[in-house]
C-alpha positions in Angstrom: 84.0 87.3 81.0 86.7 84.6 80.8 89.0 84.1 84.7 92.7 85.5 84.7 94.7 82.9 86.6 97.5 84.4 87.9 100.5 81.2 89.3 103.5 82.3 91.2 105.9 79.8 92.3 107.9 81.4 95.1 110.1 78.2 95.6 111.3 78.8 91.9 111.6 82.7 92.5 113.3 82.8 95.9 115.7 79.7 94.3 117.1 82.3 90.9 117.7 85.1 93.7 119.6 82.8 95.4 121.9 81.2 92.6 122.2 84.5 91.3 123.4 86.6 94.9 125.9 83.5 94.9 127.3 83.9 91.7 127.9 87.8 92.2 129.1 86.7 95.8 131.6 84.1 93.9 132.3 86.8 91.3 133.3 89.4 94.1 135.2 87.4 95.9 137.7 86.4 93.0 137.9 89.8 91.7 139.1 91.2 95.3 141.4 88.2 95.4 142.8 88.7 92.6 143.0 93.0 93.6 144.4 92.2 96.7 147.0 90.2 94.8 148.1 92.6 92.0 148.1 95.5 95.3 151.8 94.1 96.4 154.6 95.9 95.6 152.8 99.3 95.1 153.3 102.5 97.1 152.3 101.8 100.7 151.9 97.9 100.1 154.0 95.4 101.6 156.8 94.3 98.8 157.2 91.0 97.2 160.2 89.3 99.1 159.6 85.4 98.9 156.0 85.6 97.8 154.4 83.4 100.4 152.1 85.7 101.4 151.1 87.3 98.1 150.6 83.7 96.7 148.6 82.4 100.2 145.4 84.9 99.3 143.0 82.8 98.5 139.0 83.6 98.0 136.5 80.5 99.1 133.4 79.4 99.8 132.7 79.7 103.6 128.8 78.8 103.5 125.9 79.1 101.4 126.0 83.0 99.8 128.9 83.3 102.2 132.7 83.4 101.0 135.5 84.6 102.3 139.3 86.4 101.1 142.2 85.8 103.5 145.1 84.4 104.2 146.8 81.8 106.7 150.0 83.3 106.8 150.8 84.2 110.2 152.7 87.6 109.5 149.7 88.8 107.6 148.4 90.6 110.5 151.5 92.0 111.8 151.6 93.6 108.1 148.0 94.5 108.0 148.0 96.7 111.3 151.4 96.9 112.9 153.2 96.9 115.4 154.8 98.3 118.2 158.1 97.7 116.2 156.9 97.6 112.8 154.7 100.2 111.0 151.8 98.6 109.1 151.3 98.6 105.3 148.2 97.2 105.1 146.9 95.7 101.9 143.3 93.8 102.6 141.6 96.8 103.8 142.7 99.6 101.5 142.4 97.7 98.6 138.6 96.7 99.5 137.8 100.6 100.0 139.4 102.1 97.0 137.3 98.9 94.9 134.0 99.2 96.8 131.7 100.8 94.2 133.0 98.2 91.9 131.7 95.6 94.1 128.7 97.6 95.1 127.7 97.5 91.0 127.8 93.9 91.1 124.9 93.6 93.4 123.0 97.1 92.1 122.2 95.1 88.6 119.0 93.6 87.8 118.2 89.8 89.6 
């Protein structure tokens, strides 16, 4: 009876998971950028006045399969959740719900 060897390299394994979670990480976070983006001027949105803030979203890498979507324009926030003088019109976290099973396939696909 001739010896099955069986050789697993988890270094090698653990390494394609990784590269591929931070492709689909990279992936989602330039799709909801660019969501987030095209989300201005619709109902309930802030509108496009100057543009600064529509053209400050930007999607980057914060860490290893980390990245992040924001912005570093001050009134952002005062848009995003109000006021006590101004009534919000928030565009990050609607956008991110009404998306989320499109970013949930991203991650539900084979590694």
């Amino acid at each position: 009876m001739s010896k099955v060897r069986l050789s697993w390299y988890p270094a090698a394994f653990l390494s394609e998971v990784d590269r591929t979670i931070n492709r689909r990480l990279y992936q989602a976070s330039e799709e909801y950028e660019q969501l987030v983006q095209a989300s201005f001027g619709q109902a309930g949105k802030p509108k496009v006045v100057s543009g600064k803030l529509k053209e400050s979203i930007k999607s980057g890498k914060v860490r290893k399969n980390k990245y992040r979507v924001g912005t570093n324009v001050d009134y952002s926030r005062y848009l995003e959740y109000g006021t006590s003088r101004i009534h919000k019109l928030p565009f990050f976290r609607p956008t991110f719900y009404t998306y989320f099973s499109r970013f949930k396939r991203l991650f539900s696909g084979k590694f």
